[in-house]
N, C-alpha and C positions, 0 to 999 in steps of 0.2 A: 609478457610471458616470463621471461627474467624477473623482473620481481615479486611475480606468485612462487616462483619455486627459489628463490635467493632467502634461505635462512636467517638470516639477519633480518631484510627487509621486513619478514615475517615477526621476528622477535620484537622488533620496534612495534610494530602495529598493535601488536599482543598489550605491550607496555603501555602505549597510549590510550587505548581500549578502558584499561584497569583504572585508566586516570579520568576515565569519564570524558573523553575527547569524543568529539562527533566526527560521522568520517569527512566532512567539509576542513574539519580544524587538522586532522592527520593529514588528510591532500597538503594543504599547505606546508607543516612541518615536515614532509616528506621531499614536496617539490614536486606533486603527480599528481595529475589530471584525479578529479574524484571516481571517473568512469574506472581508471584505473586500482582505485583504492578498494572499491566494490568486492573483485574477486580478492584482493587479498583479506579484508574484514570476515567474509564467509571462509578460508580457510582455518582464521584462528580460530572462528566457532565453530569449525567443523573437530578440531583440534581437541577440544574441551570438553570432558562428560557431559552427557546431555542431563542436568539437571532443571528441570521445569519448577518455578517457583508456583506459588498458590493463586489460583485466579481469584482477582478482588473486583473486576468488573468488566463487561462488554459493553459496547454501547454504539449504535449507528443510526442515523439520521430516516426519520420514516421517510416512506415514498424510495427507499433505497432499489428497489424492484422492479421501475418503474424500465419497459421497453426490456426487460429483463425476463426469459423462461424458465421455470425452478422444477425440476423435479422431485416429486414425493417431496417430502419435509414441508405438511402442511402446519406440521409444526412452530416454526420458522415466524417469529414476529414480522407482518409485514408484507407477508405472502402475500398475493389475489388482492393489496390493495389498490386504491384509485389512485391513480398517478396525478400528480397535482399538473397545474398546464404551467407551462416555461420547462418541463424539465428536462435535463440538460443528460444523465448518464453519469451524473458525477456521486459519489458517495463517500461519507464522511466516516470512519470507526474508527473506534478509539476503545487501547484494552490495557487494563490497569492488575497489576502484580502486584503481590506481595513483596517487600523489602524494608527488612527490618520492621524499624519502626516508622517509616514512612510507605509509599508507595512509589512503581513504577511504573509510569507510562509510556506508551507508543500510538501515535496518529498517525492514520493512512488517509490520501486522498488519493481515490480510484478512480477514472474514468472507466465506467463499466463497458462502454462503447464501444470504445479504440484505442486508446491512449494507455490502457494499466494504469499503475502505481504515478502519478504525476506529482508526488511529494511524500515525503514523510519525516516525520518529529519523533524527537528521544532516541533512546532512552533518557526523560525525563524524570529527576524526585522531586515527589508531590508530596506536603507534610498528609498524613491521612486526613486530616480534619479539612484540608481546603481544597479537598480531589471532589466536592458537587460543586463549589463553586468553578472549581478547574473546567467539568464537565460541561458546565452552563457555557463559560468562553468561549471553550472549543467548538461548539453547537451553535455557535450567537449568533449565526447568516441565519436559519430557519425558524420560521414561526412557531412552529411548535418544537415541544423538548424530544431528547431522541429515543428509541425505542432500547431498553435493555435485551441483550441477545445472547444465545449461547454463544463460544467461542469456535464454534464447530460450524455455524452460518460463517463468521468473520473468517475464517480460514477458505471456505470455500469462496469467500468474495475475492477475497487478496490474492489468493494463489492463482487462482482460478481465471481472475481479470490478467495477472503475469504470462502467465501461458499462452492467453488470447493474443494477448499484444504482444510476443513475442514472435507469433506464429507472422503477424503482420508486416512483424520488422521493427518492433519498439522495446526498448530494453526501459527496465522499470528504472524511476527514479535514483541516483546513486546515495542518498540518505535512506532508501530503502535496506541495503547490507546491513545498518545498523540496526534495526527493528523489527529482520525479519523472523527471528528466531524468538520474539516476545509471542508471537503468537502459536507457539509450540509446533509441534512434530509434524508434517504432510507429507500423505501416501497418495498414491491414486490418481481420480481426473474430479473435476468438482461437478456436483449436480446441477450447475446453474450457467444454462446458455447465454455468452456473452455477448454484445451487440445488439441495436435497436430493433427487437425483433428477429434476431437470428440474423442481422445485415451489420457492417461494418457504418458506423455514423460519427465521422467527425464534427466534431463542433467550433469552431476555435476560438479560442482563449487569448488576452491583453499577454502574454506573454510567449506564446507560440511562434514558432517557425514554420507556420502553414504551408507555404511552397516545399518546403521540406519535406513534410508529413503527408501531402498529397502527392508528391513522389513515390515516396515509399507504399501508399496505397494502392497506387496505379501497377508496381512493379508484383505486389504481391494479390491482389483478387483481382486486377481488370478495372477498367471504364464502366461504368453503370454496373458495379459491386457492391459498392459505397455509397453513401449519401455524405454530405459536406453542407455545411451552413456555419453562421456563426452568430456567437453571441455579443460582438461588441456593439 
């Protein structure tokens, strides 16, 4: 709490921000927990006109829908499609800005299930000319290339998934502070019911704290609320 509201603390962060530092590299320079660096990187852009740069692309991985209920927005690339089998709740978008003469991007990985935000990259500069093969990289787990989408699905995926897992007891990724504001302004509640079918479904993951995370699940929906499996 001292360091969200300690001015200084704040003017470094400002500083480091401007330098293209990620909030992993400012924890460090700081000497503070990244959980902690979070609320301070949201204050400095909370600080700052809201200037929204030009959207140059969306983009998330089909089958993103998949154990997921959408309301209206039949429009929505990817609505009502078939869910491939193995799938897991995980989704990939990636949304690309105007800068300069390059581009900027930012990568979210959601677990739409339970988990929210479980990473995120950039702000990253992509020369414009090497932002499809960028595109391809960052899509290179799935068989097929990913759907182009408005930015107004991507917002309701990301925010939308934060709020879920928050309500659970999961705080989103702390690289998320850095990129949450690439995908512009959010009001409201998202049109899209989070969890495998309206059910809370963990999966777990090679890097997880599972006993942890079924803790937190048990304290907040109950025994037989959830579903729990895993992928390794």
């Amino acid at each position: 709490m001292f360091a969200v509201t300690n001015p200084e603390m704040i003017e470094r962060v400002r500083e480091l921000r401007q330098l293209g530092r990620t909030p992993k590299q400012i924890a460090r320079a700081l000497g503070l927990r990244p959980a902690a660096v979070a609320p301070l990187i949201r204050a400095v852009a909370a600080a700052q006109p809201a200037k929204e740069a030009a959207l140059v692309g969306c983009w998330v991985n089909r089958g993103w829908a998949a154990g997921l209920i959408v309301t209206g927005h039949p429009e929505w690339p990817g609505v009502g499609g078939t869910a491939e089998s193995g799938s897991s709740g995980l989704v990939n978008i990636l949304v690309a800005r105007e800068k300069g003469s390059s581009v900027s991007v930012c990568g979210y990985l959601v677990d739409a299930w339970c988990l929210g935000v479980k990473n995120a990259i950039g702000p990253k500069s992509v020369d414009r000319r090497k932002l499809p093969a960028f595109t391809d990289e960052y899509f290179r787990s799935y068989d097929q290339p990913p759907l182009a989408v408005p930015i107004d699905l991507a917002r309701h995926l990301v925010f939308g998934a934060v709020r879920y897992a928050r309500e659970l007891g999961f705080e989103p990724h702390p690289d998320f502070a850095g990129c949450e504001s690439h995908l512009g302004p959010w009001e409201g509640s998202s049109d899209i019911t989070f969890g495998h079918e309206n059910k809370p479904m963990y999966i777990q993951g090679p890097y997880d704290d599972a006993a942890r995370i079924i803790r937190t699940l048990r304290r907040a929906v109950g025994d037989g609320n959830f579903d729990a499996t895993s992928r390794l």
